[in-house]
N, C-alpha and C positions, 0 to 999 in steps of 0.2 A: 496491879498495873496502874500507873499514873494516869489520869484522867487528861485531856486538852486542857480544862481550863489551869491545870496545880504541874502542869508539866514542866519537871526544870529546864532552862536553858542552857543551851549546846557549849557556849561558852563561860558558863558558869560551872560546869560539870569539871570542863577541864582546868579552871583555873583549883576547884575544888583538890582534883587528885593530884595538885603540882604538876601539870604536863607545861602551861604556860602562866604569865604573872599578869595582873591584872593589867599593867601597861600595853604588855602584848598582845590583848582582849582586846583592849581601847584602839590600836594600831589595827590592829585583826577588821575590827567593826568599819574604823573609816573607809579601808581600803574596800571592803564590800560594799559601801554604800556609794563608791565610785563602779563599781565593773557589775555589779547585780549581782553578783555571783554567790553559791551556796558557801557561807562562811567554813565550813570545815574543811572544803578545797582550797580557800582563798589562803588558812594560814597555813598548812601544807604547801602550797605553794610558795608562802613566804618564808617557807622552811621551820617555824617555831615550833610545827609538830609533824608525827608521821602521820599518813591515810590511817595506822593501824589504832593510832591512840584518837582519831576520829572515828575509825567504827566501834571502837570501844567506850566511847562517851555515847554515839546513838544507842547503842545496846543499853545503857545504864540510862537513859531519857525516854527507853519505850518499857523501862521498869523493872530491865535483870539487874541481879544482883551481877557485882565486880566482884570475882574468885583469882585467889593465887593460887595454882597450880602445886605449886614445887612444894608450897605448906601443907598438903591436904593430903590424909591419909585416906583411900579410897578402897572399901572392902571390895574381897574379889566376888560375893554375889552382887554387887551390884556390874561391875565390869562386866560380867558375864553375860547378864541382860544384853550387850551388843558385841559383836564380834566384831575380832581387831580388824579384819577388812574392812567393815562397815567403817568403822571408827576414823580408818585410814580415806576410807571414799571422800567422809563428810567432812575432815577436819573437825571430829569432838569427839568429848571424855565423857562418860557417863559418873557422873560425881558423887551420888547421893539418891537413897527412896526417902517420899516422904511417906508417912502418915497411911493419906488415902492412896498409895501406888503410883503416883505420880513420879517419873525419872525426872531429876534434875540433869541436862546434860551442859555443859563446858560448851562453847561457839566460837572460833575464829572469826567465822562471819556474823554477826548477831540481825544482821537487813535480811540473810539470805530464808526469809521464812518458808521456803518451800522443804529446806531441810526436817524443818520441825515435824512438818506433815509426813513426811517420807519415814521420819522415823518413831512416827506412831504408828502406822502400818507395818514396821518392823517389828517393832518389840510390841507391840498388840496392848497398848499403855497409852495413858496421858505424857506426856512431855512437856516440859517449861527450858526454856532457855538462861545460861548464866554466859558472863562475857569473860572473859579473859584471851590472851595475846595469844599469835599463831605459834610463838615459837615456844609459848609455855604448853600449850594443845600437845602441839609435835614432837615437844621431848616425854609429856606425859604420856600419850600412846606408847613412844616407844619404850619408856621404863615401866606399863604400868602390864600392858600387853606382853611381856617378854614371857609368859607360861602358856600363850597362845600360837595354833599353828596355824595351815592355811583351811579355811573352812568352807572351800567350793564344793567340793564332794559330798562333804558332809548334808549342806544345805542342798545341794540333787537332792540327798537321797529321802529329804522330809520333803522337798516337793514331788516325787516321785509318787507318797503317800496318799497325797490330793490328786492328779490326775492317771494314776495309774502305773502297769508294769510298762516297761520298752514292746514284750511279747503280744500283748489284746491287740487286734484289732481299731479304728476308730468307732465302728459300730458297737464295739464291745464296751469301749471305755464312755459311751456317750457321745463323744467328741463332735457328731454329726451336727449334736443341737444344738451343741455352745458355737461353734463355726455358724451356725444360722441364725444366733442372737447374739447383735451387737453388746447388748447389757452384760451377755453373759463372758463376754470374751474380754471387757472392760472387767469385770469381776475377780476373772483369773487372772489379767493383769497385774489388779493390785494385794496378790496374794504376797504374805511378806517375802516366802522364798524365792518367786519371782522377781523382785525387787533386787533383793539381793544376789542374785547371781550372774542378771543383767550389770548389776555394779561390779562386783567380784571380776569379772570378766573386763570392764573395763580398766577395772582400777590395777588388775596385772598387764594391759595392754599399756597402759601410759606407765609404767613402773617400767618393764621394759621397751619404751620406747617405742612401739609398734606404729605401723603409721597406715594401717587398716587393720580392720577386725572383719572377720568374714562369718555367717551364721549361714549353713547351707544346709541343703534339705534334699537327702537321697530316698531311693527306692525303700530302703530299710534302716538308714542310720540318718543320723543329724551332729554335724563338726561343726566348731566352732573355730576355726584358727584365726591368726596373727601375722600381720607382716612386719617381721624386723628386718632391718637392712637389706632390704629388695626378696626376703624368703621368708614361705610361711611355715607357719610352727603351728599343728595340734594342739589347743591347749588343754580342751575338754569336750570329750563327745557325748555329749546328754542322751539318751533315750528321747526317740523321735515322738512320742509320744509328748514332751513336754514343749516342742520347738515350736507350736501356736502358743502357748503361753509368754515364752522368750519372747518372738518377732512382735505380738500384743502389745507388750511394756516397752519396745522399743518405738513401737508408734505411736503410742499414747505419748512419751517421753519426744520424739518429733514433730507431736502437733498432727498426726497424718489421719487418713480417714481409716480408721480400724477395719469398718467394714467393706473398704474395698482392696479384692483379695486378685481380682481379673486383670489390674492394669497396673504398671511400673508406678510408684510415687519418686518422690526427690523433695528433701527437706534438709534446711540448715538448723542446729540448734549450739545452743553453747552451754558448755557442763561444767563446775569446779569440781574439777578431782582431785580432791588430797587439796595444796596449794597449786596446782597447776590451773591455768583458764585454758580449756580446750573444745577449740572451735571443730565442732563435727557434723560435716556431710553425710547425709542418710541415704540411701537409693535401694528400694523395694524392686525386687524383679518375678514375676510367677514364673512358676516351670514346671515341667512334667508332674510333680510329686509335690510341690507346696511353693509357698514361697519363700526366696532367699533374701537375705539382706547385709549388704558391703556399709561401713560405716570408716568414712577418710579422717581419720584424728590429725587435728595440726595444734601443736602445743606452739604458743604462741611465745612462751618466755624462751624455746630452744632453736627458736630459726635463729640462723645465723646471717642473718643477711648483711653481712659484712666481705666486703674483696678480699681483707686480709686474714678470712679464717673459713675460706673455704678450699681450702686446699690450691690455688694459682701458684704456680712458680713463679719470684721474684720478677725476673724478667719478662715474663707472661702478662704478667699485673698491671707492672709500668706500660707493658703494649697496647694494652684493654683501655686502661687509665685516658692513655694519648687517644685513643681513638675515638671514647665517649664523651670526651671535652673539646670535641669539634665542636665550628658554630653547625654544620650543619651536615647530616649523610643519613645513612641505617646501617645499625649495628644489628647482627642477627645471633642470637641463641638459637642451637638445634642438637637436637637427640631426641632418644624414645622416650613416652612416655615416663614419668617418674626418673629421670636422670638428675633432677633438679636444675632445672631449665630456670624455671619463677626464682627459686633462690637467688641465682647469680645474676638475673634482671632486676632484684630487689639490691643487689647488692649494689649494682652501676647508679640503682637513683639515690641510694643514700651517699654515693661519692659523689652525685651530682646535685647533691639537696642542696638550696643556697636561696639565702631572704634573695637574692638579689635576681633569681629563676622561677619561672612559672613551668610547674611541671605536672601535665593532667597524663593520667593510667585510664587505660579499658580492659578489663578483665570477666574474666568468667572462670572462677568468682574470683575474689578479692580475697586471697588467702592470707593478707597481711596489710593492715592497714598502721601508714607513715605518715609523720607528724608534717603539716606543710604541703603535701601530696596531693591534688584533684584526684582522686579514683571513681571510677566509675563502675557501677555492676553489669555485664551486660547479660540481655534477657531478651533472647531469640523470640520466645514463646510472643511478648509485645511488638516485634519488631526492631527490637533495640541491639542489633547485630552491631559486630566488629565496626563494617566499611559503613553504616549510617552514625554510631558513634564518633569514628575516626571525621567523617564529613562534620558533625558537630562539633568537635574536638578544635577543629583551626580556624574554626570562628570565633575560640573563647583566649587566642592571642598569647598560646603557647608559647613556651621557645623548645620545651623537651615533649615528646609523646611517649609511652611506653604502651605498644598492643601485643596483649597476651598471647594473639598468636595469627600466625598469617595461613589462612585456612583455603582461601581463594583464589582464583584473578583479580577478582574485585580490592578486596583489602589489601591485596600485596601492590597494587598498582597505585591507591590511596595512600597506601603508606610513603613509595616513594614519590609521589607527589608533593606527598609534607615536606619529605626531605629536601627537595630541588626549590621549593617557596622558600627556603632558611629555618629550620625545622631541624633538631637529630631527632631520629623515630631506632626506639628501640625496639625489637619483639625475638617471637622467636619462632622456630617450625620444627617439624619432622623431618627430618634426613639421617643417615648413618654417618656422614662425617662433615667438616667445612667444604671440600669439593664438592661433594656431591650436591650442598646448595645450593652451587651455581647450575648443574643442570637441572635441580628440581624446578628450579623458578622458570628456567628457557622451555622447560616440561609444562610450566603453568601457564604457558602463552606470555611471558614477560618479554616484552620488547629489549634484544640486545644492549639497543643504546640506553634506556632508563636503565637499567642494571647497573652499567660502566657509569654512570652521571652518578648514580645516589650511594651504589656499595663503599661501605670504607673499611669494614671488616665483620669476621664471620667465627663464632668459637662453638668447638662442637665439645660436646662433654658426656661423661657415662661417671656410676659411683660405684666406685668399687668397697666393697668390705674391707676392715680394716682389721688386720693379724692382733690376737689378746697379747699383748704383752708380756703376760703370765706366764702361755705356755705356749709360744711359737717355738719351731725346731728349724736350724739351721742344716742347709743341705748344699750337694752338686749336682745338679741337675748335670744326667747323662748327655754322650753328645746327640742322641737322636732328639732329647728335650729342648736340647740346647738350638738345633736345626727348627724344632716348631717353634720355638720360642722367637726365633731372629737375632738371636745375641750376639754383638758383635765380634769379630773377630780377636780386636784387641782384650775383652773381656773374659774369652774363652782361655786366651794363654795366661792370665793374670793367674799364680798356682792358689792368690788368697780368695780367689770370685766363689761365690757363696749366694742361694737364693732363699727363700724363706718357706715355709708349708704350716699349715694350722695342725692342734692338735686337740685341741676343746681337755677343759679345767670346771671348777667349779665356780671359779671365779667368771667365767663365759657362760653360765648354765651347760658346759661341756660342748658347745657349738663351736668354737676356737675363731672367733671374731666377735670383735667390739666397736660399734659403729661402721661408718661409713667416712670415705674422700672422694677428693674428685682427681679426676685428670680431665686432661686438655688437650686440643688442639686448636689453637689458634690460625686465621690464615687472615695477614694485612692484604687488600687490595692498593697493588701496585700501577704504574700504567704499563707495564710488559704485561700481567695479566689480564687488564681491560682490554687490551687487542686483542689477547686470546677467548675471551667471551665473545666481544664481538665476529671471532671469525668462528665462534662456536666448537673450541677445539674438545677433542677429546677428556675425558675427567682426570686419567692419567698422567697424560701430558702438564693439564694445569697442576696435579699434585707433585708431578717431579720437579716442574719448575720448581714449585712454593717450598721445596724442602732445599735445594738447590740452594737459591737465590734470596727465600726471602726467610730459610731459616725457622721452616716449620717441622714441629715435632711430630708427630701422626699419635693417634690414643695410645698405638702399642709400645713404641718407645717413651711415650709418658709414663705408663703403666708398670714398664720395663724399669724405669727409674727410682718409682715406690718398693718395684719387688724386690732391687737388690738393697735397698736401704729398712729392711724388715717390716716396710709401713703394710704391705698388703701380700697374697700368697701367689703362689705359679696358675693356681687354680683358677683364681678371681680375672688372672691378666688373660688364659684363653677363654673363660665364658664370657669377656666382656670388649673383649677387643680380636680384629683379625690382623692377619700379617699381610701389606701389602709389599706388592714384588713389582715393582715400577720397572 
């Protein structure tokens, strides 16, 4: 390892391996000695090189060796020492023993040294790191790995060995006393197969896309599942015997107090799995039988927070567009939980992102952080609510706001406050569709006339699953389907009308859907609707108008729209929308 004083320099390294020429060193230098800035960013940013041939010259500067992958013949006992999930968690190759038993391993990341420790605890070895590229890493697992299969099971069943059968009892297996010593429950944590299976489990939850992992704790068993596309999936049910060990490693790995088992925790932490950065919220809950733990993965490289790729119909888009480029109103997002509300709010501020706007967020939490953006965390537990943020927010000379959500009287009346000073306030709430917003809010003690002054539009949204392409089956839905369905009349005589149904392939893992869309319902606030608020009509009435007049689609014939164009199934459009009969 190079000592401080004989350590090469950062720019000398890459001029070495041809990445850039000495001119572009010299260019590199001045321009850092203008901005302060850490030179490997600086010429990254002046494009001369990538971040990745910067983490590869620091890795050769704190003393690994530079490896080419693709040249290097690597025996399969050495490979074997890690298994390809592991290999796949950390982004590395195991390349070489030396001598004294020391693993050489391969590093995409060569800074990330918590890797190194983690997989000394695995392979129960010394470890040195070597650097080489991600994409040399990622093709070496996958041609080097190809005689290996999935080894979740397998690893149970060695940790199984250490704390026991599913059948003992806790008094039988000890489990009493390691539960009453923190040392000892930190101990079991860092056992390797615990490690690994807490990995394992993650690393098939971001492979398929899951966007919680659930660890729950029965009378007599312990599940593990997945939320893909709004459903969970069993992935692996351990022997409840081992589920202190699992939830252990997950608290250790959230920073949390181990030994406290009596009260809810909540921690953010952030993981590289594989190549992905994934920000993960923790939340510990005790219950009858043990503790549970929910863990919200957000893969930061697959949000879409774009208008024009989350599903908006053309026309839909343009309407949203016009109404968020006001100088000034509230725009309101609304559906349940997990409909992807924050998405399509992230989507309006990057159409609204501009040197030439100041645009401050309040969130709880801050699930994605944009470049140009004021965001703010808010944090109850300090005081630092919505409506005292929002109150600080238009003293800092905004023109755009974005609140995560309108929980009150208080914040909804702050909010349009902002709006009526020259302010658009974007947020969003809880309601089952755009009408009903308007009586949730009349429901929240909102004054008719601040409603009618600052409303200028409302989009409600739900996601539906999206039919595998592989193996959707086309159908006719009978007339009685046809009758729940609401399909229109003129669709019903068309002799070619055709709807869609799932049928699960391998290429689905046999579930017969792949991702998720959205639908919409959009409702512009007109002034024939502001009267109607203010004389507080019915929700009906305001939804017949809006479909009338001003040309509103309701979820179900959004939904109606995907199904007969194969994007989604008959299934998806009754669990997720109703038929209304105005």
């Amino acid at each position: 390892m190079a000592t401080v004083a004989n350590k090469p320099k950062l720019g000398d390294i890459l001029v070495e391996a041809g990445v850039i020429t000495p001119l572009e060193l010299d260019e590199g230098m001045q321009r850092q000695r203008l901005t302060g800035d850490f030179l490997g960013r600086v010429l990254a940013k002046m494009e001369l090189c990538t971040e990745q041939d910067v983490l590869e010259a620091l890795g050769v500067q704190q003393g690994m060796e530079r490896v080419t992958l693709s040249s290097l013949k690597i025996k399969d006992e050495v490979l074997r020492k890690l298994p390809s999930d592991v290999a796949k968690f950390y982004n590395v190759v195991p390349i070489r023993e030396k001598e004294d038993g020391t693993i050489i391993v391969a590093l995409a990341d060569p800074l990330n040294l918590s890797v190194i420790d983690d997989l000394q605890q695995i392979m129960g070895c010394r470890v040195e790191g070597a650097v080489s590229s991600l994409e040399e890493v990622q093709q070496s697992i996958k041609s080097n790995y190809s005689f290996e299969g999935d080894s979740i099971h397998g690893t149970l069943e060695d940790l199984l060995e250490i704390v026991g059968d599913k059948e003992l009892t806790l008094e039988e297996l000890g489990q009493q006393k390691i539960i009453g010593d923190v040392d000892n429950l930190i101990e079991l944590a860092q056992e390797p197969e615990v490690i690994k299976i807490v990995n394992l489990v993650l690393l098939e939850a971001v492979q398929k896309k899951a966007s919680d992992v659930h660890f729950e704790v029965y009378e007599e068993e312990f599940r593990v599942r997945i939320r893909v596309d709004g459903v969970l999936h069993e992935i692996v049910a351990p022997p409840k015997a081992i589920s202190i060990a699992l939830i252990s490693r997950i608290k250790i790995m959230s920073d949390m107090d181990i030994g406290e088992r009596r009260l809810p925790q909540d921690a953010r932490i952030e993981l590289k799995v594989g190549d992905s950065d994934i920000d993960v919220r923790v939340a510990t809950l005790p219950t009858l039988y043990g503790e549970c733990v929910t863990l919200r993965l957000l893969d930061r490289q697959s949000v879409q927070a774009d208008l024009n790729k989350i599903g908006l119909a053309e026309d839909m888009k343009k309407e949203v567009i016009e109404i968020i480029h006001q100088a000034s109103g509230l725009f309101l997002v609304t559906g349940p939980t997990g409909c992807g509300k924050t998405t399509t709010l992230y989507g309006c501020l990057n159409e609204l992102n501009d040197i030439r706007e100041k645009i401050i967020t309040c969130e709880d939490p801050v699930e994605l952080q944009i470049e140009n953006l004021v965001q703010v965390q808010i944090k109850e537990e300090t005081g630092l609510t919505f409506a005292n943020t929002l109150r600080s927010i238009l003293r800092q000379d905004p023109d755009i706001c974005m609140v995560g959500e309108v929980r009150d009287l208080e914040t909804a009346n702050i909010c349009i406050e902002a709006s009526l000073t020259g302010h658009m306030v974007l947020s969003s709430i809880h309601t089952n569709s755009a009408v009903e917003t308007i009586t949730r809010l009349l429901d929240m003690d909102v004054e008719p006339f601040l409603i009618t002054s600052s409303l200028e539009g409302i989009l409600a949204q739900r996601l539906l699953r999206r039919l595998c392409r592989d193996c959707s089956q086309k159908f006719k839905p009978d007339p009685e389907e046809m009758e729940k369905l609401g399909i229109p009349d003129a669709w019903r005589k068309d002799p070619n009308f055709a709807m869609y149904r799932s049928k699960g392939c391998a290429a689905c893992d046999y579930i017969g859907y792949r991702g998720r869309t959205g639908i919409y319902e959009l409702l512009p606030i007109d002034d024939s609707l502001r009267e109607m608020i203010l004389d507080r009509s019915m929700t009906h009435v305001m939804r017949k108008y809006a479909r009338k007049h001003l040309g509103m689609r309701t979820l179900r014939e959004s939904a109606l729209l995907l199904a007969v164009q194969g994007i989604t199934s008959v299934e998806e459009v009754f669990t997720h929308t109703e038929l209304l009969i105005d």
